[in-house]
Backbone as XML, in Angstrom:
<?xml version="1.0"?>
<chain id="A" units="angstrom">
  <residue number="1" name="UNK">
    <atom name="N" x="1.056" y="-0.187" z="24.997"/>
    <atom name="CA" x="1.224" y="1.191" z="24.605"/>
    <atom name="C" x="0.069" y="2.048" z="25.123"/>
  </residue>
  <residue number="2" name="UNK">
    <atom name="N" x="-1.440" y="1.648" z="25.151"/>
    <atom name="CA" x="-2.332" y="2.447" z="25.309"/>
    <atom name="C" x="-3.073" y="1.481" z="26.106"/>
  </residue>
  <residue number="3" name="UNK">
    <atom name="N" x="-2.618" y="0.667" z="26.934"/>
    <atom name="CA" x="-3.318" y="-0.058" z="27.999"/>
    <atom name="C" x="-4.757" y="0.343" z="28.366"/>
  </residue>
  <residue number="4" name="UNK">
    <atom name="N" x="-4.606" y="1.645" z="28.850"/>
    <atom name="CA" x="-6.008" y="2.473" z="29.544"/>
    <atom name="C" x="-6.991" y="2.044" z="28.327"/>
  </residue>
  <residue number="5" name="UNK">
    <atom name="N" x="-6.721" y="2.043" z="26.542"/>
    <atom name="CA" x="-7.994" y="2.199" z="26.243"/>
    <atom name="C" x="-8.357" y="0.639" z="25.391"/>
  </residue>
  <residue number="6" name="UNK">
    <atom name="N" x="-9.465" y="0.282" z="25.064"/>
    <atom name="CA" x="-10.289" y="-0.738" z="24.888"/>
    <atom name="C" x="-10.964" y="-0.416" z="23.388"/>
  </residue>
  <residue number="7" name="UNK">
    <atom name="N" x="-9.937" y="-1.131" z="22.769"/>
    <atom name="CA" x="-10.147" y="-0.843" z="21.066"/>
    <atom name="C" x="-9.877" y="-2.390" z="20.282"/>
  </residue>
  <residue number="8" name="UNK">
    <atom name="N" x="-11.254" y="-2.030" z="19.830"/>
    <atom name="CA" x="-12.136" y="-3.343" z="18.603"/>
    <atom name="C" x="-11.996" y="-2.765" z="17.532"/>
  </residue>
  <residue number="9" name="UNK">
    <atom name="N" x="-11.491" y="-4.126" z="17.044"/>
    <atom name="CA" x="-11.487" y="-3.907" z="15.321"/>
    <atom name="C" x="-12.314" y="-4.989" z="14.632"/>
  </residue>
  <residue number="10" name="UNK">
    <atom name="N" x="-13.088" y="-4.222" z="13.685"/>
    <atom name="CA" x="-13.919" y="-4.835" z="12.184"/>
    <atom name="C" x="-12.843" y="-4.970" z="11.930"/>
  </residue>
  <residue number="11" name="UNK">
    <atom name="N" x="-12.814" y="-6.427" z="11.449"/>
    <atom name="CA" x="-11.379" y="-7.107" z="10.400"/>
    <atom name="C" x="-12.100" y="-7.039" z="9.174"/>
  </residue>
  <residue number="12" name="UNK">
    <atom name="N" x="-11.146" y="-6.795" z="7.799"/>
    <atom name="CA" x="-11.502" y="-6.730" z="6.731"/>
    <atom name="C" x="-10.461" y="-7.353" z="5.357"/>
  </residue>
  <residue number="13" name="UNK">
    <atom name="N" x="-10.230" y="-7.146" z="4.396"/>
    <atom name="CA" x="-9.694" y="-8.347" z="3.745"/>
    <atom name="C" x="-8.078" y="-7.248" z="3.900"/>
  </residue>
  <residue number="14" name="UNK">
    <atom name="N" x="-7.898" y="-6.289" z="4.882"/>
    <atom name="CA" x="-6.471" y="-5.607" z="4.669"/>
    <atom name="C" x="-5.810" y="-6.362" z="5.906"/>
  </residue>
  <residue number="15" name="UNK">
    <atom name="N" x="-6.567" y="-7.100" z="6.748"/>
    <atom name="CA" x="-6.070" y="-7.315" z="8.195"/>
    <atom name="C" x="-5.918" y="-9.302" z="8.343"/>
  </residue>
  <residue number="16" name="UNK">
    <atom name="N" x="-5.111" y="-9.390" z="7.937"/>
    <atom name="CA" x="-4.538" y="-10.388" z="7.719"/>
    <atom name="C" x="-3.012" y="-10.987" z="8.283"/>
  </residue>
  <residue number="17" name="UNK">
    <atom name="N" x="-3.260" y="-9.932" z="9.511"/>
    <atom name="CA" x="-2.003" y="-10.381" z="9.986"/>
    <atom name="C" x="-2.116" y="-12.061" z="10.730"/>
  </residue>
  <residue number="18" name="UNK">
    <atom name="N" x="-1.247" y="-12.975" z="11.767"/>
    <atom name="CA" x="-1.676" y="-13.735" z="12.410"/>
    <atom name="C" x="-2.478" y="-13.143" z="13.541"/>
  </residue>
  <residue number="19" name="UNK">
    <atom name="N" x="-3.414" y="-14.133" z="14.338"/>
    <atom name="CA" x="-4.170" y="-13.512" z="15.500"/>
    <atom name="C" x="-3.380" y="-13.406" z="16.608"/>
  </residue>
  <residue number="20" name="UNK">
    <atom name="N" x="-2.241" y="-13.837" z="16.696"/>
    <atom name="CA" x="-1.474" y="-13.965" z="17.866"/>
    <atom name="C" x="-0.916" y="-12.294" z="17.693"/>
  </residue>
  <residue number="21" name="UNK">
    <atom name="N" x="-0.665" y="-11.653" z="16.665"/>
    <atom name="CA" x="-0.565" y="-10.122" z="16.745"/>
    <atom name="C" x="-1.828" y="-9.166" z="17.461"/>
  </residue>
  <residue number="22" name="UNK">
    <atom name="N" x="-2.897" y="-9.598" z="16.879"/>
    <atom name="CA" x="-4.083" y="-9.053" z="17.350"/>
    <atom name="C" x="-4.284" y="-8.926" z="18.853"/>
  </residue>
  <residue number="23" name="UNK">
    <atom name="N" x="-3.817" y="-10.226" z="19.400"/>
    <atom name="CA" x="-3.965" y="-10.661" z="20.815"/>
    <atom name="C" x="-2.561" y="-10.023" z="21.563"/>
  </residue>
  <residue number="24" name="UNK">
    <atom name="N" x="-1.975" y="-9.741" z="20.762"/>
    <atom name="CA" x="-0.404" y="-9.139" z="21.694"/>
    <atom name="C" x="-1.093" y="-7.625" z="21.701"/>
  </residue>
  <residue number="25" name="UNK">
    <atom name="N" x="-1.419" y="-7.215" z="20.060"/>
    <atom name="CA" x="-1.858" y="-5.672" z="20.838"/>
    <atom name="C" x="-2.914" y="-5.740" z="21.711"/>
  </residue>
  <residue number="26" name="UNK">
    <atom name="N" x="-3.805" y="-6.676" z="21.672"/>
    <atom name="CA" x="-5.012" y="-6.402" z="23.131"/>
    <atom name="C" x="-6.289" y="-5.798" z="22.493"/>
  </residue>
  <residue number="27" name="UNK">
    <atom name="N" x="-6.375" y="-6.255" z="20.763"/>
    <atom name="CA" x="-7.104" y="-5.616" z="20.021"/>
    <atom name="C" x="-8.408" y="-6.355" z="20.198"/>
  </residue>
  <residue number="28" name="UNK">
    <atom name="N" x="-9.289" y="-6.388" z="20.101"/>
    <atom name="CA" x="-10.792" y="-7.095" z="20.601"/>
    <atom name="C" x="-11.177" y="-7.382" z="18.557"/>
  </residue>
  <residue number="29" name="UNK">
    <atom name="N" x="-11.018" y="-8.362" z="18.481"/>
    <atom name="CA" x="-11.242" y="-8.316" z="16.656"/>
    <atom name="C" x="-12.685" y="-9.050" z="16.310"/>
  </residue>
  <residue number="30" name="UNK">
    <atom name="N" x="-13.243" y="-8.643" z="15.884"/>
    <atom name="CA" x="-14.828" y="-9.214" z="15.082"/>
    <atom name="C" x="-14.656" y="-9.100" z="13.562"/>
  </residue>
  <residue number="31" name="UNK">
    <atom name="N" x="-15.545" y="-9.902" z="13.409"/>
    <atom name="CA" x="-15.877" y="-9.670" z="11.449"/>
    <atom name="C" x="-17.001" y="-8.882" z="11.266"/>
  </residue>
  <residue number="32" name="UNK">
    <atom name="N" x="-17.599" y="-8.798" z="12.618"/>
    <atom name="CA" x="-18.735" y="-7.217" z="12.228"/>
    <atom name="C" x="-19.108" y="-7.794" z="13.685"/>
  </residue>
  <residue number="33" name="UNK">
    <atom name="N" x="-19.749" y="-6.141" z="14.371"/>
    <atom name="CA" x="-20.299" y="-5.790" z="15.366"/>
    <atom name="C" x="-21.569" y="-5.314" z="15.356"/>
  </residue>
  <residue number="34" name="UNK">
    <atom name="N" x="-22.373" y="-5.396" z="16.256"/>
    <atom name="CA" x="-23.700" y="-4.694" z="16.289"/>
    <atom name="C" x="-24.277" y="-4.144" z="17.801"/>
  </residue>
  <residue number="35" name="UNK">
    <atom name="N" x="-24.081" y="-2.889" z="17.284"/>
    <atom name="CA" x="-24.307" y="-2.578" z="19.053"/>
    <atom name="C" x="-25.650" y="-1.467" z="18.759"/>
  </residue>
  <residue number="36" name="UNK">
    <atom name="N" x="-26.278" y="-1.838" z="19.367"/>
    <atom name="CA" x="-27.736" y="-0.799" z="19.798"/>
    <atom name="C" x="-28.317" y="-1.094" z="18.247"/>
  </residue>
  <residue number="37" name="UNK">
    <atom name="N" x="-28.781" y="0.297" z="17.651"/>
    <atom name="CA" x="-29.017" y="0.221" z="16.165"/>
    <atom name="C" x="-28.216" y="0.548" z="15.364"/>
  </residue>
  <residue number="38" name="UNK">
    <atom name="N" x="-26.618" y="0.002" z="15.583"/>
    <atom name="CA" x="-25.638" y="0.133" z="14.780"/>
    <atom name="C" x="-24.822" y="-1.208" z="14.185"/>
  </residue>
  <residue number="39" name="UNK">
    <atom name="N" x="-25.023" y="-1.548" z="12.907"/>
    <atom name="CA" x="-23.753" y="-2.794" z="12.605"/>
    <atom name="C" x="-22.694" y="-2.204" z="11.973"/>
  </residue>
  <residue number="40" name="UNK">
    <atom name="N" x="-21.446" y="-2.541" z="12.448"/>
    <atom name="CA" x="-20.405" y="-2.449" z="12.068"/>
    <atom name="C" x="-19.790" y="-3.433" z="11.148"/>
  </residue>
  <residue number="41" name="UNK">
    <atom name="N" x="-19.137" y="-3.764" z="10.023"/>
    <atom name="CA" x="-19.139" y="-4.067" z="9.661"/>
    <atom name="C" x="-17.781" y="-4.263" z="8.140"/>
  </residue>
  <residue number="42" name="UNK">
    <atom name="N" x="-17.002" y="-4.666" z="7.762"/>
    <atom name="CA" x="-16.131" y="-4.058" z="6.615"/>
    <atom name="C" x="-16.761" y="-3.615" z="5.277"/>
  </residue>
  <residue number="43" name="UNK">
    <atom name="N" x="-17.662" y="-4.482" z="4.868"/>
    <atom name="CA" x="-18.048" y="-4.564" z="3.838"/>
    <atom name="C" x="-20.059" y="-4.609" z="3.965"/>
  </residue>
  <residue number="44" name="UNK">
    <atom name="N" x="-21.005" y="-3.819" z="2.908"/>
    <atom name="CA" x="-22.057" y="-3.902" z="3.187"/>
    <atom name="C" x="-22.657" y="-5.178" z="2.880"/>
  </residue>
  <residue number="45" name="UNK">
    <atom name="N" x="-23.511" y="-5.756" z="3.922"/>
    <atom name="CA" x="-23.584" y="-7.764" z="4.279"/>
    <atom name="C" x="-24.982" y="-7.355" z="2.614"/>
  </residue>
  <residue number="46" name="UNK">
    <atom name="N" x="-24.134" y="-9.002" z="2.034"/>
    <atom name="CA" x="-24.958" y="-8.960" z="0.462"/>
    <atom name="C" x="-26.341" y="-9.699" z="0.908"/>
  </residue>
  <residue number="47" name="UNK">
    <atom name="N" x="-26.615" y="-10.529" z="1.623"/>
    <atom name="CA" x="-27.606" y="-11.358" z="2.143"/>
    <atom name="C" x="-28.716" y="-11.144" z="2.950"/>
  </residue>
  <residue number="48" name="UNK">
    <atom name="N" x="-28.432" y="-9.146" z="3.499"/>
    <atom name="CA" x="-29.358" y="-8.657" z="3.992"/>
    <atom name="C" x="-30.943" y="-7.560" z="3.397"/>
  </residue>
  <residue number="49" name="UNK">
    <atom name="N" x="-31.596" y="-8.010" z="2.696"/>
    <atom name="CA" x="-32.218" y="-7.243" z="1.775"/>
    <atom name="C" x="-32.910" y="-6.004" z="2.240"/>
  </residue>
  <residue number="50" name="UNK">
    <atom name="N" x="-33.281" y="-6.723" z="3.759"/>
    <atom name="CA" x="-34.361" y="-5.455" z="4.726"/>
    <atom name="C" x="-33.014" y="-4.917" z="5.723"/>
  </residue>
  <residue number="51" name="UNK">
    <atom name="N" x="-32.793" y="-3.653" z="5.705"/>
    <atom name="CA" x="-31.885" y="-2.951" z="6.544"/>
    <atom name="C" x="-32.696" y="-2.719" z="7.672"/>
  </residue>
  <residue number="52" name="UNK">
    <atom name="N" x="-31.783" y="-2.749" z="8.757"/>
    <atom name="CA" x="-32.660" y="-3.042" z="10.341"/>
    <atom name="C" x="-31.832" y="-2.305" z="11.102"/>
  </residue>
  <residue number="53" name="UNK">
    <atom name="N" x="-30.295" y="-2.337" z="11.069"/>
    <atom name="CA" x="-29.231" y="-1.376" z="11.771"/>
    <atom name="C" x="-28.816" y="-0.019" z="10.480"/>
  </residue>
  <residue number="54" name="UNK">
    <atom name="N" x="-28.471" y="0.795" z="11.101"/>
    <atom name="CA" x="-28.061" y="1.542" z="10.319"/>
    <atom name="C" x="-26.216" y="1.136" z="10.206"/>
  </residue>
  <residue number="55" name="UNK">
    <atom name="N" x="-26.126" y="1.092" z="9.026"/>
    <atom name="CA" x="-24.683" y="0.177" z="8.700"/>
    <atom name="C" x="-23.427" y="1.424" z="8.748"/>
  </residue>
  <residue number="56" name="UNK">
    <atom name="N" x="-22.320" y="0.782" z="9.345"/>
    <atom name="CA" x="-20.870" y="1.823" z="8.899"/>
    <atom name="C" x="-20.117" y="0.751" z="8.267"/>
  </residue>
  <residue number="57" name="UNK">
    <atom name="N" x="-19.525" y="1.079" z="7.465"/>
    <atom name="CA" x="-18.611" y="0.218" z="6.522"/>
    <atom name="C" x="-17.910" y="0.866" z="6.028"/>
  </residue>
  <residue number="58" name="UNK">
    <atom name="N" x="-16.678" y="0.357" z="5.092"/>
    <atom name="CA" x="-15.333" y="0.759" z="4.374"/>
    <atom name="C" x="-15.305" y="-0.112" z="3.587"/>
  </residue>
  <residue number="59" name="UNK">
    <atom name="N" x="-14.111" y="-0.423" z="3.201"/>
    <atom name="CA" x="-13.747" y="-1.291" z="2.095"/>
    <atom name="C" x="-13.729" y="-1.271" z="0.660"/>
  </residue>
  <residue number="60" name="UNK">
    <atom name="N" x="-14.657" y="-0.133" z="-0.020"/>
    <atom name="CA" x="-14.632" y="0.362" z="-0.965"/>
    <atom name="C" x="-13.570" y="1.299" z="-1.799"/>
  </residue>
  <residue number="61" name="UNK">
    <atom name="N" x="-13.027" y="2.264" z="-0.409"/>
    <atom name="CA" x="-12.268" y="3.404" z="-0.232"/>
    <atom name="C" x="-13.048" y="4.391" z="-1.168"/>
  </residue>
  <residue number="62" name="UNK">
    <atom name="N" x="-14.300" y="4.832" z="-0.638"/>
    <atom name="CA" x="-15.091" y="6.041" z="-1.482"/>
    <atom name="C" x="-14.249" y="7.482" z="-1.832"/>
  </residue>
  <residue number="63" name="UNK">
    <atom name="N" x="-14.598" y="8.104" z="-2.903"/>
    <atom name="CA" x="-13.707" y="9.055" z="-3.147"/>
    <atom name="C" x="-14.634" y="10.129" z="-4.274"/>
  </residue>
  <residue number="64" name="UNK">
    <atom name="N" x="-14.318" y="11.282" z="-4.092"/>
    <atom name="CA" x="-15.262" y="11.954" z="-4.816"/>
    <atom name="C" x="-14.558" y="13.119" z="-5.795"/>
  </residue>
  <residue number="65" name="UNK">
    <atom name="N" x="-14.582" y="13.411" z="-7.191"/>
    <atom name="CA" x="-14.192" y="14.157" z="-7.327"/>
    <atom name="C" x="-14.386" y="15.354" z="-7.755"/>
  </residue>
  <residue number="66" name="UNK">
    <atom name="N" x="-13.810" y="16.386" z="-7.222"/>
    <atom name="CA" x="-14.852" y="17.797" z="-7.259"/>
    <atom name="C" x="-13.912" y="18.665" z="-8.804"/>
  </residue>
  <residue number="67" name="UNK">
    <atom name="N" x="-14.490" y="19.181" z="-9.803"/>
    <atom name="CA" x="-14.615" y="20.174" z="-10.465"/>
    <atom name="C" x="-14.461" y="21.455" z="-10.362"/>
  </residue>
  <residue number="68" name="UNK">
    <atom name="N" x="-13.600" y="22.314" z="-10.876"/>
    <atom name="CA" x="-13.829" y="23.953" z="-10.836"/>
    <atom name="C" x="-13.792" y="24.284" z="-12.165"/>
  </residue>
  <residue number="69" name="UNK">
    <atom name="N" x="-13.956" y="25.569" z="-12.549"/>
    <atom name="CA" x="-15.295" y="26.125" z="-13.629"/>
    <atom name="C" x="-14.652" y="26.018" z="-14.631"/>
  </residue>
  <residue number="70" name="UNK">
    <atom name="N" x="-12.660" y="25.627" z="-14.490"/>
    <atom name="CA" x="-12.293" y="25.524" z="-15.358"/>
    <atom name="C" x="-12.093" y="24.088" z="-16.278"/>
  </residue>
  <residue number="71" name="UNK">
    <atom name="N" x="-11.036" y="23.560" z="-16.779"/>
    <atom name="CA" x="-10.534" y="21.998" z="-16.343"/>
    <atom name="C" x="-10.145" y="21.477" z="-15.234"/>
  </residue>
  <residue number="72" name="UNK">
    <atom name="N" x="-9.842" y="22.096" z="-14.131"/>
    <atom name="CA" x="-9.410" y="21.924" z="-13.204"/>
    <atom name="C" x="-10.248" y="20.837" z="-12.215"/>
  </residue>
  <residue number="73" name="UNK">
    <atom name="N" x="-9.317" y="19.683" z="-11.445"/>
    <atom name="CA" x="-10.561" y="18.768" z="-11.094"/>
    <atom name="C" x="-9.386" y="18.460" z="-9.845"/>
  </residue>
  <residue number="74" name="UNK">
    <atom name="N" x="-10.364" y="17.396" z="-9.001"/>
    <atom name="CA" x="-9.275" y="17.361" z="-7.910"/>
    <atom name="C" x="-10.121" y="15.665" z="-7.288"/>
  </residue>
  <residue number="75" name="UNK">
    <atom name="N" x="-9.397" y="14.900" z="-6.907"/>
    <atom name="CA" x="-9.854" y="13.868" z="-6.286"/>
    <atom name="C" x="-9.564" y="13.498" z="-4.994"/>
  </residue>
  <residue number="76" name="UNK">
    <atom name="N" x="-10.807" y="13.169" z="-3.741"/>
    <atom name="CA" x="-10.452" y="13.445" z="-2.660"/>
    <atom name="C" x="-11.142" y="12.395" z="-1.772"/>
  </residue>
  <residue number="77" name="UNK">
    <atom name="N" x="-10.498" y="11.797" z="-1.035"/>
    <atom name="CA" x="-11.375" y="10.583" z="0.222"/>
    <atom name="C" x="-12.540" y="11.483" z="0.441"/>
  </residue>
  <residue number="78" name="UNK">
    <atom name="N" x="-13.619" y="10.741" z="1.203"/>
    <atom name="CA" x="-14.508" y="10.758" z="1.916"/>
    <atom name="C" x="-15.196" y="9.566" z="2.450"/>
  </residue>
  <residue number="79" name="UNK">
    <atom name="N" x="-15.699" y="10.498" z="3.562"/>
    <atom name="CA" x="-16.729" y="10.042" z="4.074"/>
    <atom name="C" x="-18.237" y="9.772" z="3.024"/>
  </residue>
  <residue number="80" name="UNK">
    <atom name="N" x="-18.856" y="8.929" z="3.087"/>
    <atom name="CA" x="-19.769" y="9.270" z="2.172"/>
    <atom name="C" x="-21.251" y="8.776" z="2.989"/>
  </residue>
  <residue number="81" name="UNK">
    <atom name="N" x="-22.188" y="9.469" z="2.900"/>
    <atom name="CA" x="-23.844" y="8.938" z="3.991"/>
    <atom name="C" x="-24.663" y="8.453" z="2.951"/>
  </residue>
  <residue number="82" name="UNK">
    <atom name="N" x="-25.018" y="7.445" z="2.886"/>
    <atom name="CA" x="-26.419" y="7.211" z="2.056"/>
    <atom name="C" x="-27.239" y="7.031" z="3.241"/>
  </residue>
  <residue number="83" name="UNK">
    <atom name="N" x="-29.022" y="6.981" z="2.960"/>
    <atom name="CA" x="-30.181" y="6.751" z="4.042"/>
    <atom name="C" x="-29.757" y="6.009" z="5.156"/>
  </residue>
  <residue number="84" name="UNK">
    <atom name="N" x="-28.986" y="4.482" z="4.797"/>
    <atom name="CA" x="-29.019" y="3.295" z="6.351"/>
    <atom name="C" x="-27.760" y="2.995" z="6.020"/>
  </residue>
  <residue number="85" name="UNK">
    <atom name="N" x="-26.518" y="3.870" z="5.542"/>
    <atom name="CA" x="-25.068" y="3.411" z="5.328"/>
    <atom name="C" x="-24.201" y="4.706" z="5.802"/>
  </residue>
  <residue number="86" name="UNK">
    <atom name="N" x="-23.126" y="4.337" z="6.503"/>
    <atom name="CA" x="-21.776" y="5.782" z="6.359"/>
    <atom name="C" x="-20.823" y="4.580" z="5.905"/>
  </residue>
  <residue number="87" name="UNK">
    <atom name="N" x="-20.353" y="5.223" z="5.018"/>
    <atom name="CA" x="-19.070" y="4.107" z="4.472"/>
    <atom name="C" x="-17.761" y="5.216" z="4.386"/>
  </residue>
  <residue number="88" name="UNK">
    <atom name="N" x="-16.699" y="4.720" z="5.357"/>
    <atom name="CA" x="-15.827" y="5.192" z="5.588"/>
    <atom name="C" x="-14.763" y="5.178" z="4.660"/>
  </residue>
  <residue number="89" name="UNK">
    <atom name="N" x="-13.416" y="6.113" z="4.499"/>
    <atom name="CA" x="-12.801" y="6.088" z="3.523"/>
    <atom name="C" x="-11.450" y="5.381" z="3.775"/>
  </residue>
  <residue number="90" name="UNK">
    <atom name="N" x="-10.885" y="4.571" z="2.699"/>
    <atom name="CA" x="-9.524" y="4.080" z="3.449"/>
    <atom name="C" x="-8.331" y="4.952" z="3.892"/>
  </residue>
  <residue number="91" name="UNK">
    <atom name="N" x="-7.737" y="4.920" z="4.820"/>
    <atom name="CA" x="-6.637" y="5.950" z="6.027"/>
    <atom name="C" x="-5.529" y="5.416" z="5.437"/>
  </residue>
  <residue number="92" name="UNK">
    <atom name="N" x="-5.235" y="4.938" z="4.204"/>
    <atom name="CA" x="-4.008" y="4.405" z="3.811"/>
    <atom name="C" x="-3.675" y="5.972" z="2.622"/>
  </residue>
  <residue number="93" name="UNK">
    <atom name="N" x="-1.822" y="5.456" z="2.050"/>
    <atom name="CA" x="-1.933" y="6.426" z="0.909"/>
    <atom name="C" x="-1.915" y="5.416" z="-0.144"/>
  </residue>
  <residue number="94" name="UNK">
    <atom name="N" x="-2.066" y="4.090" z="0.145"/>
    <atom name="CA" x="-1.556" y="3.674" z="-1.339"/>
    <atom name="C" x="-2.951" y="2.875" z="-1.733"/>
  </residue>
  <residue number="95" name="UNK">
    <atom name="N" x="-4.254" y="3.041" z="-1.211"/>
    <atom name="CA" x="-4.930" y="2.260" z="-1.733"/>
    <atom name="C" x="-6.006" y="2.548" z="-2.859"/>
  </residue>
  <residue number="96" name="UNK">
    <atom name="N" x="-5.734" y="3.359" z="-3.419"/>
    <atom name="CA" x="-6.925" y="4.389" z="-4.437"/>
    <atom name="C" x="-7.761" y="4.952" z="-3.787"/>
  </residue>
  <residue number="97" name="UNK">
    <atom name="N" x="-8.637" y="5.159" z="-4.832"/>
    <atom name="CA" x="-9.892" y="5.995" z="-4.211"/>
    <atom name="C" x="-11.652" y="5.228" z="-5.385"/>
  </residue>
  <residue number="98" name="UNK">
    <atom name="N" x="-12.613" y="4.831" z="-4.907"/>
    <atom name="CA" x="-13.275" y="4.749" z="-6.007"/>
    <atom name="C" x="-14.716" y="5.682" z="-5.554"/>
  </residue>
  <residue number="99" name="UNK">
    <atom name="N" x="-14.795" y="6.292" z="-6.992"/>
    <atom name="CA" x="-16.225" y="7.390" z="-7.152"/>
    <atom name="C" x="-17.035" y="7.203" z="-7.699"/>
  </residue>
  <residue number="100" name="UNK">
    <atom name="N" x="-17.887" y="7.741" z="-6.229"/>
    <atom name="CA" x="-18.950" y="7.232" z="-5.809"/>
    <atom name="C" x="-20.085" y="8.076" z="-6.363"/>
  </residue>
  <residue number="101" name="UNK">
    <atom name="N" x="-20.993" y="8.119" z="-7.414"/>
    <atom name="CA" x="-21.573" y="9.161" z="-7.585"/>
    <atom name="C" x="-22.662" y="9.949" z="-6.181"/>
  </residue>
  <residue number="102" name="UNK">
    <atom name="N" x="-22.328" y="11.712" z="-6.860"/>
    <atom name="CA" x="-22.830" y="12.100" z="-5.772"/>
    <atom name="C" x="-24.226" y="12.053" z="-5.507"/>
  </residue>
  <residue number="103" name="UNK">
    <atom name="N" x="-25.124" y="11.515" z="-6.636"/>
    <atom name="CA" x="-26.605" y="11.487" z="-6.081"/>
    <atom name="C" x="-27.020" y="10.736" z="-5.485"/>
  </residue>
  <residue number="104" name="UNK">
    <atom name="N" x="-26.247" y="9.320" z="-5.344"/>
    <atom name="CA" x="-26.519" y="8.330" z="-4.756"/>
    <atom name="C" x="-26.479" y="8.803" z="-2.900"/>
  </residue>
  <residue number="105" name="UNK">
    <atom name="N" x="-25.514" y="9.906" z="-2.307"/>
    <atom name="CA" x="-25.275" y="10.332" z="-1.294"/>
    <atom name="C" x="-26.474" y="11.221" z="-0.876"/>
  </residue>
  <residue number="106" name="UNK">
    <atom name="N" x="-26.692" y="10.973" z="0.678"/>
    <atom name="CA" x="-27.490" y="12.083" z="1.120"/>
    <atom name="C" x="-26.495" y="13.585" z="1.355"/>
  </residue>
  <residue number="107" name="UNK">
    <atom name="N" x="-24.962" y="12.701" z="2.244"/>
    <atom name="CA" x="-24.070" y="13.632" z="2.233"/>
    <atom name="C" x="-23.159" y="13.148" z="2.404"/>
  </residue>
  <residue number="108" name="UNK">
    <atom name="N" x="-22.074" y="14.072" z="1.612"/>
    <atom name="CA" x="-20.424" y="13.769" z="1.577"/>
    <atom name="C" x="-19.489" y="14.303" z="2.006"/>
  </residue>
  <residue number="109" name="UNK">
    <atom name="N" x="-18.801" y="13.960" z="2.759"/>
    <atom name="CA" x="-17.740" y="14.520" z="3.685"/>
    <atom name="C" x="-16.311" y="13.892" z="3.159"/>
  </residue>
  <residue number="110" name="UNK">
    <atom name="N" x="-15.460" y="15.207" z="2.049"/>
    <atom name="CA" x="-14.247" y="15.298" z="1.526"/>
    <atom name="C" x="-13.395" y="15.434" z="2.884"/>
  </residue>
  <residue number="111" name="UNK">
    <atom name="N" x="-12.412" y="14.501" z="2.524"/>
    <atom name="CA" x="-10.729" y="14.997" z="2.970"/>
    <atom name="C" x="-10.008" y="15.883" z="2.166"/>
  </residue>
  <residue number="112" name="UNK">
    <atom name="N" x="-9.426" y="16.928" z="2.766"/>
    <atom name="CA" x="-8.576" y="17.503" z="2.220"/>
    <atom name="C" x="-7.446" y="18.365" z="3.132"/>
  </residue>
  <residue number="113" name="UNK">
    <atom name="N" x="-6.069" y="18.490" z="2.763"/>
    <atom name="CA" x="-5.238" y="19.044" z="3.758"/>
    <atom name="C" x="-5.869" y="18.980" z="5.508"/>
  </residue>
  <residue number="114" name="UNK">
    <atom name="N" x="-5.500" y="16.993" z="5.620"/>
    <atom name="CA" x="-5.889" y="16.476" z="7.174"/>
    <atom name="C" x="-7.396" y="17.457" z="7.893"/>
  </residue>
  <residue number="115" name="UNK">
    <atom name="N" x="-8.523" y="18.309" z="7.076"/>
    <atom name="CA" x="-9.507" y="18.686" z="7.171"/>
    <atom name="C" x="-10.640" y="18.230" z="6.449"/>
  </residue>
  <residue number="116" name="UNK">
    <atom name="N" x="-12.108" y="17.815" z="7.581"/>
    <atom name="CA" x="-12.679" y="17.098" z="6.854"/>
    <atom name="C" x="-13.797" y="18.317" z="6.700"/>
  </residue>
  <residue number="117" name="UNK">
    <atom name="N" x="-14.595" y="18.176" z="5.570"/>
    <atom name="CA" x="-15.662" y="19.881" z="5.359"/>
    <atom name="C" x="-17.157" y="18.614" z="4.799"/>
  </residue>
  <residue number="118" name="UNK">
    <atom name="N" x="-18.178" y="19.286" z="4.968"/>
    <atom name="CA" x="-19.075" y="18.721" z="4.542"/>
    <atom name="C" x="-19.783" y="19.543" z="2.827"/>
  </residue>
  <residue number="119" name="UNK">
    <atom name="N" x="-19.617" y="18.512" z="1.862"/>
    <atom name="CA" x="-19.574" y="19.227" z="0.103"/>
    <atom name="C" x="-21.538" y="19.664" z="0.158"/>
  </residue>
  <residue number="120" name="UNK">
    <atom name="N" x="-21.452" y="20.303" z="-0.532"/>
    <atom name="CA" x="-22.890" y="20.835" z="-0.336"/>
    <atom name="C" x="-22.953" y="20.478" z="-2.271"/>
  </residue>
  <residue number="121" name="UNK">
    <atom name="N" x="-24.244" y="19.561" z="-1.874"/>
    <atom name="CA" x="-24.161" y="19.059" z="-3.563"/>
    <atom name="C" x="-25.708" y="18.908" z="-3.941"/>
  </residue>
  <residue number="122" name="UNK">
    <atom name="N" x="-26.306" y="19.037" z="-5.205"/>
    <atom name="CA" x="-27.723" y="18.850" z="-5.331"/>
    <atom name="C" x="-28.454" y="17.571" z="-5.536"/>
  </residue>
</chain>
């Protein structure tokens, strides 16, 4: 389908198909990558105490939910940055969302109507 391009996947506990699928799409599959000062990764590695790459991960499906002045509340994917982590949000609709408090974030980047905005939070 997309011959021209050269796409690796972090496998994670959703990708469980057989490998003989993986290998028909032409998918390049790892259980985590590390390129330059970046590890890729599904899940943040429990065994690493000193951070050395700056980590991207998922698997959590981070989600944040924002407040207005009334009752009104709204719950929404994100992106979420801590210091040596971006943990990505799950691209599914059926897999929840879990929230993440916002102080723990340097910064959080909501989904909302297929637009991503960066939340300005204290």
């Amino acid at each position: 389908m997309y011959k021209q391009l050269d796409i690796t996947l972090v496998s994670g506990n959703h990708d469980s198909l057989h490998s003989s699928f993986y290998n028909a799409a032409q998918l390049d599959v790892h259980d985590e990558l590390f390129e330059e000062n970046f590890h890729f990764i599904h899940n943040r590695p429990k065994n690493d105490p000193i951070i050395q790459k700056f980590i991207f991960s998922g698997h959590i499906h981070p989600g944040i939910k924002l407040k207005g002045k009334g009752r009104q509340s709204l719950r929404l994917p994100c992106f979420y940055q801590k210091k040596h982590q971006f943990i990505v949000p799950a691209f599914g609709e059926f897999t929840g969302l879990y929230l993440l408090p916002e102080s723990d974030a340097e910064h959080i980047y909501p989904i909302a109507d297929n637009e991503v905005f960066q939340l300005n939070h204290v």
